[in-house]
Structures are given as structure tokens and as C-alpha cells.
C-alpha positions in Angstrom: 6.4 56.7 17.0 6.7 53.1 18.6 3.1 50.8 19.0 4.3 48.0 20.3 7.5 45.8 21.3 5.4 42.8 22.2 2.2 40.5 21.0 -1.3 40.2 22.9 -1.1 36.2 22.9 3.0 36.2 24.2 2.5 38.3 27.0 2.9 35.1 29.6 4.1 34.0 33.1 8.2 34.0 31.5 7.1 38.2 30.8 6.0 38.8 34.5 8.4 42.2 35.9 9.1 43.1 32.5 7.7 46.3 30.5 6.1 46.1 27.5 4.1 47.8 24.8 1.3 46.5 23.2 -1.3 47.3 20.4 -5.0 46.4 19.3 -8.3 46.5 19.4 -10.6 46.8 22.7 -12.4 43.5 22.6 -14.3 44.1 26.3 -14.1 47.0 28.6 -15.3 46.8 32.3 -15.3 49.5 34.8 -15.1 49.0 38.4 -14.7 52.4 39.5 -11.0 52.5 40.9 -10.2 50.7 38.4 -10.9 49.7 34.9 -10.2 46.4 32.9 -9.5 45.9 29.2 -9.5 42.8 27.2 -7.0 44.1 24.3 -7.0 41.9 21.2 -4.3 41.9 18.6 -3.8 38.6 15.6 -2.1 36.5 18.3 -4.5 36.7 21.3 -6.0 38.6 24.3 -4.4 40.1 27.3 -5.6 42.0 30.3 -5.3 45.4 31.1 -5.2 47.1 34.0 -5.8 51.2 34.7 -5.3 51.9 38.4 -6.5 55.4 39.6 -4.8 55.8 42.3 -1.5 54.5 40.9 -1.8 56.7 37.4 -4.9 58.6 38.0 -4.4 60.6 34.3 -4.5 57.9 32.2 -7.0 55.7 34.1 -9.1 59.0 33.5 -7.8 58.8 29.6 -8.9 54.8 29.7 -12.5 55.6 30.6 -13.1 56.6 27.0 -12.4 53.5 25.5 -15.4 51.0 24.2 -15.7 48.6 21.9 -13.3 47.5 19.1 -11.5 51.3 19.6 -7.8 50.8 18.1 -5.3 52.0 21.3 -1.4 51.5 22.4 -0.9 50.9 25.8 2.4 50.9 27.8 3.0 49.1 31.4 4.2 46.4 33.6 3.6 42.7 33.4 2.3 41.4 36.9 0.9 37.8 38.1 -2.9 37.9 38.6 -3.8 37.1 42.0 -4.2 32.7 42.2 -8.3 33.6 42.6 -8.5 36.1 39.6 -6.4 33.6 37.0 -8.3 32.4 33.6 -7.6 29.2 32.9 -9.5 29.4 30.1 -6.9 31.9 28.1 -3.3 31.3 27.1 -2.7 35.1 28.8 -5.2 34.0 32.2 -2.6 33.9 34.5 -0.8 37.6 34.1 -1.8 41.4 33.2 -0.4 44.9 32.2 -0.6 47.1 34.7 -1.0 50.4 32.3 1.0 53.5 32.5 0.3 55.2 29.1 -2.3 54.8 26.9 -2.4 55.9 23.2 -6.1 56.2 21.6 -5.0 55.7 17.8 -8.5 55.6 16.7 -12.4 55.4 17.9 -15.1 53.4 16.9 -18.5 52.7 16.6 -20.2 50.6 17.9 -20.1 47.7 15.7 -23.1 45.8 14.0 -21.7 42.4 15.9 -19.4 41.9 18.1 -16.7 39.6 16.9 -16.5 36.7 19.0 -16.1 33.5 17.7 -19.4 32.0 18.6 -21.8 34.5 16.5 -25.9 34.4 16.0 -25.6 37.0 13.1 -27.2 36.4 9.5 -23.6 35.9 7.0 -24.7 38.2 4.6 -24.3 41.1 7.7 -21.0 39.3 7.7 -19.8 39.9 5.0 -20.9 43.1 4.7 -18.9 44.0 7.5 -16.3 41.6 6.8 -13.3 43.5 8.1 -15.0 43.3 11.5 -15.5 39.6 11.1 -12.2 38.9 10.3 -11.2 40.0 13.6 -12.5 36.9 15.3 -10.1 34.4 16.3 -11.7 31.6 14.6 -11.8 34.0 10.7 -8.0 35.0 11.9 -6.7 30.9 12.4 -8.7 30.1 8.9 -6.8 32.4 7.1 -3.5 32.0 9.0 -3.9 28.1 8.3 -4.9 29.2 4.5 -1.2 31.0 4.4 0.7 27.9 6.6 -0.8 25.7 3.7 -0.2 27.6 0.7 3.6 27.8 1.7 3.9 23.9 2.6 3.2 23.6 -1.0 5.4 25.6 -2.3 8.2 24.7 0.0 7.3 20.8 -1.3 6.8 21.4 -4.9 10.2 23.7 -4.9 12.0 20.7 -3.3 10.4 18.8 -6.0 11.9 20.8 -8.8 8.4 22.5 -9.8 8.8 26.5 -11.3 6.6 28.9 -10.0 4.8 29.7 -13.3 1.8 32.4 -14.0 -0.2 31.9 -16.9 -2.6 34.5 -18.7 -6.1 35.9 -16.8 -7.1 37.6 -20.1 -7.5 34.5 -22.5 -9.6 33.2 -25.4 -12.9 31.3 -24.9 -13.1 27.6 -24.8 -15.6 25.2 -23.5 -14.4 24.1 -20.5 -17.8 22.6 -18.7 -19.1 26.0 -17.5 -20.1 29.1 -18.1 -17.0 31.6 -19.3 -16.5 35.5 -17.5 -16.3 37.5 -20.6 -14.0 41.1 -20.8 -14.9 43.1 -23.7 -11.9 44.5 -26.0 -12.1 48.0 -25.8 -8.8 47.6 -28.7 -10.6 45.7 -30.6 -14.4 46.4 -30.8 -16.6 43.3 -30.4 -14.2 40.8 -29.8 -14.1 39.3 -26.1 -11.1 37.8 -23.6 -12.6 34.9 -20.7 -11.2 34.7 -17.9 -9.8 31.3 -17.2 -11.6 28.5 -15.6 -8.5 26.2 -15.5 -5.0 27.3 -16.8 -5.0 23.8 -18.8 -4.6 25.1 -22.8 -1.6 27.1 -21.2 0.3 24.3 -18.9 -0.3 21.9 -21.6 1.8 24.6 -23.5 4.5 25.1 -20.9 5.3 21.1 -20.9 5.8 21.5 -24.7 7.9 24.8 -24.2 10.3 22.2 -22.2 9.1 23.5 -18.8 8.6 20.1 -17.5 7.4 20.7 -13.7 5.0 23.5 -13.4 2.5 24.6 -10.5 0.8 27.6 -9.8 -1.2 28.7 -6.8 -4.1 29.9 -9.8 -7.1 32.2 -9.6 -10.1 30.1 -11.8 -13.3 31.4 -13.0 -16.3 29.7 -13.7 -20.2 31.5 -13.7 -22.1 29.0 -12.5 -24.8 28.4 -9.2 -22.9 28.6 -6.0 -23.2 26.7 -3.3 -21.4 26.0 0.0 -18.2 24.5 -1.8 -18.2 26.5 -4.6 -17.4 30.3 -5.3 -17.3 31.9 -8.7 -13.4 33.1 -8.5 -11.1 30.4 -6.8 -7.9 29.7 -6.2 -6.2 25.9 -7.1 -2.9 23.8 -6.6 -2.0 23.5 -10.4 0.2 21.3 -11.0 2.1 19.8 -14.7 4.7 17.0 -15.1 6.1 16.0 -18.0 7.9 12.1 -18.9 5.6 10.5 -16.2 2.5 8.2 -15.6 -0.4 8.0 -13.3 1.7 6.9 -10.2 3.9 9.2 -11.2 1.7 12.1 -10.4 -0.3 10.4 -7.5 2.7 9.9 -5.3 3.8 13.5 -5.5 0.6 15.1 -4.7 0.6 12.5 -1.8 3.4 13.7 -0.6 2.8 17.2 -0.9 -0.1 16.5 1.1 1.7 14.5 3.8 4.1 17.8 4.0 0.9 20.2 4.3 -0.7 17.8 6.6 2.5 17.4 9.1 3.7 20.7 9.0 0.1 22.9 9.7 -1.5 20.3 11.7 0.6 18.3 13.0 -1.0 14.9 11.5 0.8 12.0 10.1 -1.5 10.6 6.8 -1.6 6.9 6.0 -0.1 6.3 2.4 -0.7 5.1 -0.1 -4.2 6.6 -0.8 -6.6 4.1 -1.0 -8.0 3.9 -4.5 -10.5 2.5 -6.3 -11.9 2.8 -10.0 -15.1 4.7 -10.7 -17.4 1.9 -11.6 -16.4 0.8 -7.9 -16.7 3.8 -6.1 -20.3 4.3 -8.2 -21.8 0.7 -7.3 -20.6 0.6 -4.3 -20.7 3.8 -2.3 -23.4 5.5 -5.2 -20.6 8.8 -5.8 -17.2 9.6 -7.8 -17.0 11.3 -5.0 -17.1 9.2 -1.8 -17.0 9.3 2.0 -15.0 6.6 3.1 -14.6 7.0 6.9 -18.2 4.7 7.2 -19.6 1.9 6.0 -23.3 1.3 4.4 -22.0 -0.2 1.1 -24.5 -0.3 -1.6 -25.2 -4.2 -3.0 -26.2 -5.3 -5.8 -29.3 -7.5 -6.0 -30.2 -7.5 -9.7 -29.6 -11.4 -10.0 -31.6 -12.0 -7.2 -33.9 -9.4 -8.1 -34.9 -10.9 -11.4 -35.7 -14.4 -10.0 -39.0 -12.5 -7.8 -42.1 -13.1 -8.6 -42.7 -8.8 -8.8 -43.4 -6.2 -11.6 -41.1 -3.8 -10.4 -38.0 -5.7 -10.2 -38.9 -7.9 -13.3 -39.2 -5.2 -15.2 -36.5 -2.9 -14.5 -34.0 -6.0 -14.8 -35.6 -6.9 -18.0 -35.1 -3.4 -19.6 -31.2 -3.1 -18.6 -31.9 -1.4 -15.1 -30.5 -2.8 -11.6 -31.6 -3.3 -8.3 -29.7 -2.1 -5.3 -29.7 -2.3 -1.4 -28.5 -0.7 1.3 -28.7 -2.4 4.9 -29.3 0.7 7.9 -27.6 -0.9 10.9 -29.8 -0.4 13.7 -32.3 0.6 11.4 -34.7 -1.4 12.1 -36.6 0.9 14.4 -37.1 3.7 11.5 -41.1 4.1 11.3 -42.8 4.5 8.0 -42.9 8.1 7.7 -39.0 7.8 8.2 -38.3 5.9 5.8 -40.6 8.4 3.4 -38.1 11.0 5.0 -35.5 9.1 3.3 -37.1 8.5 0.0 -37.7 12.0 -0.8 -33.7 12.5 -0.3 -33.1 9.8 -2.8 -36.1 11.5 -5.2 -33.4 14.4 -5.7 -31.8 12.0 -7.9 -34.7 10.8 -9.7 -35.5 7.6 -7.4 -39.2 6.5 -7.9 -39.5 5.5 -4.0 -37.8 2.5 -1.5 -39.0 -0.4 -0.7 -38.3 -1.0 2.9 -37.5 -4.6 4.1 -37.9 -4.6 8.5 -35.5 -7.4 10.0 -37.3 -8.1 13.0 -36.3 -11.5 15.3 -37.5 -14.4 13.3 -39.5 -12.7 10.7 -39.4 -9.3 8.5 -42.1 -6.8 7.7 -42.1 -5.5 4.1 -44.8 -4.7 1.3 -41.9 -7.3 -1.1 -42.9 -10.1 1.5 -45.7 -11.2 -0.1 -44.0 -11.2 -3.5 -41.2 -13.8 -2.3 -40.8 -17.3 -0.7 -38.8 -17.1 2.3 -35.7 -18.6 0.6 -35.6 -15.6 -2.2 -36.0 -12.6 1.2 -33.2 -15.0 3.6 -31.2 -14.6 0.4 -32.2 -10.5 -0.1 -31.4 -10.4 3.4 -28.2 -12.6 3.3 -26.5 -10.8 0.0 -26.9 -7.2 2.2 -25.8 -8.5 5.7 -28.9 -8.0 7.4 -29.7 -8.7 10.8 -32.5 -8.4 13.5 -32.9 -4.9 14.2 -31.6 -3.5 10.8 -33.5 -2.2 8.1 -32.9 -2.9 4.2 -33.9 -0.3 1.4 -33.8 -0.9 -2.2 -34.1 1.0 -5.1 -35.1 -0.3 -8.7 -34.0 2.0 -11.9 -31.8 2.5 -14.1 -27.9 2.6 -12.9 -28.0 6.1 -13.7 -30.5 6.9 -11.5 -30.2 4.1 -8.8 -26.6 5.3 -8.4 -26.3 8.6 -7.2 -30.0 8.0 -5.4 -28.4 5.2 -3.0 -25.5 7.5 -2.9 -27.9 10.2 -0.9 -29.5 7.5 0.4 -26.6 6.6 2.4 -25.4 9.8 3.5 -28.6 10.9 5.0 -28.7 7.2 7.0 -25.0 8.0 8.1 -26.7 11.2 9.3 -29.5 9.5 10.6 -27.9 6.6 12.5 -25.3 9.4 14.1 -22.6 7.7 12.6 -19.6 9.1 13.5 -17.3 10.5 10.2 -14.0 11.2 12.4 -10.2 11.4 10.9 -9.3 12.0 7.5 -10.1 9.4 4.4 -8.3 10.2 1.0 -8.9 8.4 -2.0 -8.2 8.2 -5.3 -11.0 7.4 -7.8 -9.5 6.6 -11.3 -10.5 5.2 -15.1 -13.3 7.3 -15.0 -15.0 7.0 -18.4 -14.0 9.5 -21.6 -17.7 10.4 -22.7 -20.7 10.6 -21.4 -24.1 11.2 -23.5 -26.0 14.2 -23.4 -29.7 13.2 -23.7 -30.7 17.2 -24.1 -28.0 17.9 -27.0 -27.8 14.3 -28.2 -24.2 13.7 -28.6 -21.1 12.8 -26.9 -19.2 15.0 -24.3 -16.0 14.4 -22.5 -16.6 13.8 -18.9 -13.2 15.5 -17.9 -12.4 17.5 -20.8 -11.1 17.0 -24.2 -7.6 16.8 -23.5 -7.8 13.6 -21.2 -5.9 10.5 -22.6 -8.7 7.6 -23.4 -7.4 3.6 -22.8 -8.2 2.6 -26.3 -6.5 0.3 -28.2 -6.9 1.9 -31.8 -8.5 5.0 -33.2 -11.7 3.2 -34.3 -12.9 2.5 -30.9 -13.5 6.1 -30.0 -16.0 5.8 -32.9 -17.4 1.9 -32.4 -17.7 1.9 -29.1 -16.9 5.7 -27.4 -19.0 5.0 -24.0 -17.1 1.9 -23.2 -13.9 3.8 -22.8 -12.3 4.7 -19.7 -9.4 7.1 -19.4 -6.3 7.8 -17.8 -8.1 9.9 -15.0 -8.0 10.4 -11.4 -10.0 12.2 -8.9 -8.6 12.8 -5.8 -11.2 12.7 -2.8 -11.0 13.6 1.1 -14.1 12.7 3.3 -16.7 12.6 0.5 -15.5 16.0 -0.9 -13.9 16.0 -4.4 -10.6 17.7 -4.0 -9.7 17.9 -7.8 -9.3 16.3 -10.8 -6.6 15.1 -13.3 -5.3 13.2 -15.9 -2.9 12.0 -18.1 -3.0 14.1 -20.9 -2.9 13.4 -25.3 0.3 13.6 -26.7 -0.6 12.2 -30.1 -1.7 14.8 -32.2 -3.7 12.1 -34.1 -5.5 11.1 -30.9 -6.2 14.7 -30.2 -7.4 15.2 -33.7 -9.9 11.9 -33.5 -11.4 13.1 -30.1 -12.3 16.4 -30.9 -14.1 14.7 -34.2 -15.6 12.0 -31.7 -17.3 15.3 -29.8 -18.8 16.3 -33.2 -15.8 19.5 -33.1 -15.4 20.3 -37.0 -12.1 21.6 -38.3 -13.4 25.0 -38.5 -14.6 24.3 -34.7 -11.3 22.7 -33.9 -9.4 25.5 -35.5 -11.4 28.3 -34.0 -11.3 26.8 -30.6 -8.0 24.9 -30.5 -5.6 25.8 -33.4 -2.9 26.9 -31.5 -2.7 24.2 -29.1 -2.8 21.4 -32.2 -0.1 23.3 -33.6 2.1 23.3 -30.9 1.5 19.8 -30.6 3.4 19.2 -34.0 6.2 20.8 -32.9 7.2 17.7 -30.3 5.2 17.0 -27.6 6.2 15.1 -24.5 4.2 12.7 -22.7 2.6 14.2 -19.6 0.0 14.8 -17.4 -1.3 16.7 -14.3 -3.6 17.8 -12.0 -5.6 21.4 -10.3 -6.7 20.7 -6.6 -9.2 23.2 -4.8 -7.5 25.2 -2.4 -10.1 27.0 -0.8 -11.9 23.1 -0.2 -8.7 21.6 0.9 -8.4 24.4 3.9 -11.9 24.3 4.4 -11.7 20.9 5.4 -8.7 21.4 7.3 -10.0 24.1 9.3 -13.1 22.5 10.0 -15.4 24.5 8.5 -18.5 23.9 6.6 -18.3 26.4 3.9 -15.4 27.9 1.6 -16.8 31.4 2.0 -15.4 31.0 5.8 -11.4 30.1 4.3 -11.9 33.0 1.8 -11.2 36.5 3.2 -13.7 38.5 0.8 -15.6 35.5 -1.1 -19.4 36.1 -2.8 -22.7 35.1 -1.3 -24.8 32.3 -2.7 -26.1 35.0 -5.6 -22.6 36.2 -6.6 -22.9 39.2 -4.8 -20.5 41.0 -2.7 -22.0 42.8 0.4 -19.2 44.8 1.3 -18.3 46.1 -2.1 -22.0 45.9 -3.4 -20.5 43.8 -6.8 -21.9 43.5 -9.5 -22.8 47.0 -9.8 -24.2 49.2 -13.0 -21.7 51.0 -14.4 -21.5 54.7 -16.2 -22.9 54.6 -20.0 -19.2 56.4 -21.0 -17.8 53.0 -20.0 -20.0 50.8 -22.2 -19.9 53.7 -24.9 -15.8 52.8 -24.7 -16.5 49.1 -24.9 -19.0 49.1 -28.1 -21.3 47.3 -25.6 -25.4 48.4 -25.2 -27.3 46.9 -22.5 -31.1 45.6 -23.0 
């Protein structure tokens, strides 16, 4: 049995005289006595349908059982609408089918929402009826671009030479920054797989197997909190290159973008990728991480700072600590309860408060005013630009916590301002450091992961003077949103060796967690490097969307849960009885 011969969205002015069949859903159906209209809806579009009584007076009976979202087949003749009945407003506005058969292939209820693109409904009823959202044009193009995307890569990275390689989901546990899935053995009582957060151990592995250019469109894991740009299954562009070096990398994923870009889109990217290192990116914009389609650089004032005559800025300079600003363009008209507005954004990050500086014409308003002669505030004023009308906020604490605070800071005065954050900004952030300390576990940990090549000059530094190195890292970053991260990666078996003992790994740790991958390393090792890229965050961006869950097709709500399947769920004790597993 035939459906269709033609699509919703092709049916156009070319398709006038001819007859067609056509299949989908009943988006909207509106009786007029004599005559009945249907909006069908298929993946490409809608079209009008017509059921005339007096022309076909059986099947414009049949057509007055249709409702909503009921799945029919309709048969009939493409006609011109008449000038005064044409929808300018729909790719199909200017013709209709004229019905002569209609096939009800199945009813429906009448749904909890209907799916138009522009819904009021609460996501978690969503995505418990997720097949019905789906059917919205908007869900449809997201995951349509999703596809278009995912095959401009591989097209690229085949050009390019890459292999299409899958790597293990059952694997062995290794720290990795987050949380691991676990899968019991049922083979082999009390013993555990994780599901991978990264397929690193096993690319790294391919490159010494003589692979040499690997990618994989890879499903990650990590339990962790959720938010809007973050799921706990997800998919990434992971990529492995062997004989190359940082630009190496950087200019094919450039290009790959430029490909994915041009061909889904239709836009032409500027390269190269700005870049800039992360102590830049950190003093100057306050994130690894930033926006750069606005302005509002962060200053430092420290120097200046130190010279005034005021505890605050005295001290903080004294114990190590900096003092930043931040000039608000057109600020200047922010009242005080604004700018405590502002200061409880940058609190997130541990900021103490702001101290607001009000350029006004010929004079400034400012509890630091009577602190300073009117040289040390024209050169305050001076170092961030300022000018009548603007306002300057400064922040006084350690870089740690100054940092990221005039990194929020800034954001929420872009947001404030209504600066406008238009076109698309990528950037590479590199030489992030190699360790960071943790103050709660008091020792080093890699701020990548432990596999990242450090720019060191001998061993003896990663143990004289660790948090001074930076690495052969690179984030890559599009409109404030981290994309993903890579790296060059160790090749020296010695280096390897020194950095896991620089992380406080013994050889029993290293051996437990590692062994195989040391091993292999003695067994020739090339130089190379890599990188994963979020997939679900690139198209989210792409589609214009503000969450990831709206570019996945069945992703978890901000708890983990799934609506629709109601995941996580208990499951029968015979299971865990299998598994050697009792539950508290």
C-alpha cells in the first residue's frame, strides 16, 4: 500500500494541476460546513487540505473525523489558492490539495500540548511527551541540523585521512575529574566496568598501535550536577593525531569547523582563531572561557592601588592580592541598589563587595573619593578609560577570587547595558597551567588531566616549582561557551612517570590505575596530541538555542531523570541477587 509520492513542504506553485499523495499528522482542522480544511504536517512542512462536499461528498464525510495530531494519507489535486486566500507567511501559502481519498492510518488523543513551535508548557511535560514535542518544526530543524553537522565532520575528517574508530563503553575506572558510571560484573562478582568519560587511555593507545589519525563521534559519561550545558551521557568530536604540534591540531579543527559552518549554515568563519593564553584571557576578560563579541576588559589597578591612602587596597596588595576594574559604558546612571544587584553576582565567586566610582561631568561620586587626591582617582579613572556618564567598579582580593568575580561581573553589565553579543567569536585559549592546588585535599592536581604535556625544561621543575608550569594545552571557545579541550599529549615515558609522582600517584596507584597504558608507552610511542569537542554545545549554539537538552532527542532533566522512560528506576531483587550487589 502506497502513503505518499510527495512531501508536505514541496507541494508548491511548480506542483499546481498535478496529483499527488501525501502523508502526516493533522496539525489544525477547521470546519466550514461544505467544506473542511486541514493543515497536514509531515518533517518537511505544512500544506493545505481541502474536502469539498459537494465535489466528493464520501470522503468529506470520512474527513469530519479527523482532529488533532490523527496520522492520515490523503490523495488529490494541487490547485492555486485564490490571490485573497494566499499565506504569505508559509512556504506552501500560495497552493492546496483538493482531496479525493483520504486514509485514516491512526487516531489520536488529544495531546497534552499542542506542538507548535512557540510553547507555554513546563519542559519536564516535554519531555515526558517527548515524541509529541519532537514534532514541532523548531525540535525537527535542531535535530536535522544535529545530523547536517555530524556528517560535515565526518565528510572533513575522511578527506583529512582520519579512521572512523570505536573505542570500549565497558572500561576500567580512572580518575578523570568526575564522578565514574559504574556496571557491576555479573562474571566476575565484585569487580566493576565505568563507563567512559573521555575515550583518552584508549586513543592514546590507537596512536601507539600506528593508527595515527583517529576521531570518533563518542558517547561520554560523567555523574555530575547538570545544568543547562551539561547532560550526564554526551556525545563529542574526538579527535587523535600523531607526528604533529599545537598548530598542527588547531588548524584542522579550524577547518573542520569552517566545513560545518559553510556547509549547514551557510556562513563563511574568519580564520585564524583569535587566541590568546590563559593568564590573558583570566586578567583580562576574568574566564578560560570568554565571550569575545564585547568589550568591558577587566584592568588592572594594583600599582595604582597600592599608592592610596586606603586599608582595603593596601592590604590586599600587601598580602599578594590585586585590584581590578571594570569601566560600565553608560553606566553611570546605575543607582546604588544596582550596583548591590551587581555585587551579589560577583559574591558567587567569593567577591567581598564593589566599590563603585560615578564619572559624572567635572567631578565623580564614590565612598574611595575621600581616600585619594584627585591626581591618584584622574589616574583610577584614566588606566580604565572612564568617561562622564560611565561607571567604574573594582574589586580587591586575591586573583583567584577577583578573577572569575569580574568575570560575572562583566557578563551581567553586558546584560545590563543591552549590549548586543551578535555573530560568532571563536577563540583559542592556550598554556593553561599543568596543576592546580587543592586546598580541601592539600596537594597537586592536573588541571587538564594527567596525560597533558607540561613546558618544563627538566624533570626537577615539576617538583621545585610545579604551579609555575604551563602546558601544551588549548581550549577552544565560541561566544563565551567552552567547546572542548585538548592537548599535546606525554610521549616520554619518564615524563609520564614523574607527573603521576608529582600528583602524589604511588607505583602501586600508578600500576593499578595506569599500567597498561605505561606499558604500552615502552613499546614506542609517537609524539602526538588531540582534542574532544562537545557536540551537543557546538549545535546548540548553532541552532540558537539556550539549552543542550533542546539539540538532544531524549536528554535528562536537571536531576538526571528521564520523564518519558521514568530512568533511574528500582529494579527486581533477582537482578541485584545476579550482580552480588545489596542495596541500603
Amino acid at each position: 500500500m502506497a502513503y505518499r509520492d510527495e512531501w508536505c513542504g514541496n507541494v508548491r506553485d511548480d506542483s499546481v494541476g498535478k496529483r499527488v499523495q501525501v502523508a502526516g499528522w493533522v496539525r489544525r482542522r477547521r470546519d466550514h460546513g461544505g467544506l473542511i480544511f486541514i493543515d497536514l504536517r509531515d518533517r518537511t512542512g505544512l500544506v493545505q487540505l481541502v474536502f469539498e462536499q459537494e465535489s466528493n461528498p464520501a470522503v468529506h464525510d470520512q474527513a469530519q473525523e479527523l482532529r488533532n495530531e490523527f496520522v492520515i494519507s490523503v490523495t488529490g489535486t494541487v490547485v492555486a489558492r485564490a490571490p485573497e486566500m494566499v499565506n504569505p507567511n508559509l512556504p506552501t501559502g500560495s497552493v492546496e490539495i483538493v482531496a479525493d481519498g483520504l486514509q485514516i492510518l491512526a487516531a489520536a488523543k488529544n495531546p497534552p500540548f499542542i506542538p507548535e513551535d512557540e510553547l507555554d508548557v513546563d519542559e519536564t511535560l516535554r519531555l515526558k511527551y517527548r515524541y509529541i514535542d519532537l514534532r514541532r518544526a523548531r525540535m525537527f530543524h535542531n535535530i536535522s541540523l544535529r545530523h547536517e553537522v555530524v556528517q560535515a565532520v565526518r565528510r572533513y575528517l575522511g578527506d583529512q585521512g582520519f579512521l572512523d574508530v570505536e573505542t570500549p563503553i565497558l572500561t576500567k575506572s580512572t580518575p578523570e575529574g568526575a564522578r565514574d558510571f559504574l556496571v557491576p560484573s555479573r562474571l566476575q562478582p565484585g569487580k566493576f566496568y565505568a563507563l567512559p568519560q573521555s575515550p583518552q587511555l584508549f586513543k592514546q593507545l590507537l596512536m601507539i598501535g600506528g593508527v595515527e589519525r583517529y576521531y570518533q563521534i563518542a558517547r561520554a559519561f560523567r555523574d555530575e550536577d547538570l545544568r543547562a550545558d551539561r547532560q550526564l551521557e554526551h556525545t563529542q568530536i574526538d579527535i587523535e593525531m600523531s607526528f604533529i604540534d599545537e598548530e598542527d591540531i588547531q588548524a584542522l579543527v579550524e577547518g573542520m569547523f569552517a566545513a560545518a559552518f559553510k556547509q549547514t549554515l551557510g556562513v563563511e568563519l574568519q580564520r585564524p582563531f583569535r587566541r590568546l593564553t590563559y593568564v590573558d584571557a583570566m586578567a583580562r576578560y576574568g574566564s578560560d572561557k570568554p565571550d569575545l563579541r564585547f568589550g568591558l576588559e577587566i584592568a588592572d589597578v594594583s600599582d595604582l592601588a597600592g599608592a592610596i591612602d586606603f586599608r582595603l587596597f593596601a592590604e590586599t596588595v600587601q598580602a599578594g592580592g590585586v585590584v581590578r576594574g571594570i569601566c560600565a559604558t553608560g553606566g553611570g546612571r546605575f543607582s546604588r541598589k544596582d550596583v548591590d544587584d551587581l555585587a551579589a553576582e560577583a559574591a558567587v565567586f567569593g567577591a567581598k563587595g564593589l566599590l563603585p566610582v560615578w564619572i559624572e561631568e567635572g567631578s565623580v561620586r564614590s565612598p574611595l573619593q575621600k581616600f585619594t587626591t584627585p591626581e591618584q582617582m584622574q589616574s583610577l579613572i584614566a588606566r580604565l578609560d572612564g568617561h562622564p556618564g560611565d561607571l567604574l567598579l573594582f574589586v580587591a582580593d586575591q586573583k583567584a577570587v577577583a578573577e572569575p568575580s569580574l568575570g560575572a561581573l562583566r557578563l551581567a553589565l553586558a546584560t545590563r547595558l543591552g549590549i548586543e553579543r551578535e555573530g560568532w567569536c571563536f577563540a583559542w585559549v592556550v598554556d593553561f597551567p599543568m596543576f592546580e592546588y587543592d586546598e580541601r585535599e592539600k596537594r597537586l592536581k592536573a588541571q587538564h588531566h594527567p596525560f597533558t604535556k607540561p613546558r618544563l625544561e627538566r624533570l626537577e621543575d615539576l617538583v621545585e616549582r610545579p604551579l609555575e608550569l604551563g602546558t601544551y594545552a588549548y581550549d577552544l571557545v565560541l561566544n563565551g561557551v567552552e567547546l572542548g579541550s585538548g592537548s599535546l599529549r606525554i610521549s616520554d615515558p619518564a615524563l609520564q612517570e614523574a607527573v603521576f609522582s608529582a600528583l602524589g600517584l604511588t607505583a602501586e596507584d600508578i600500576e593499578a590505575k595506569f599500567g597498561f597504558l605505561v606499558e604500552a608507552m615502552d613499546y614506542g610511542i609517537p609524539p602526538h596530541g588531540g582534542i574532544g569537542l562537545g557536540l551537543d554545545r557546538t549545535v546548540m549554539l548553532m541552532a540558537g538555542e539556550s539549552s543542550i537538552r533542546d539539540v538532544i532527542a531524549f536528554p535528562k532533566t536537571a536531576s538526571g531523570s528521564c520523564p518519558l522512560t521514568d530512568a533511574p528506576s528500582k529494579v527486581v531483587v533477582e537482578q541485584l541477587r545476579e550482580l552480588h550487589i545489596r542495596t541500603t
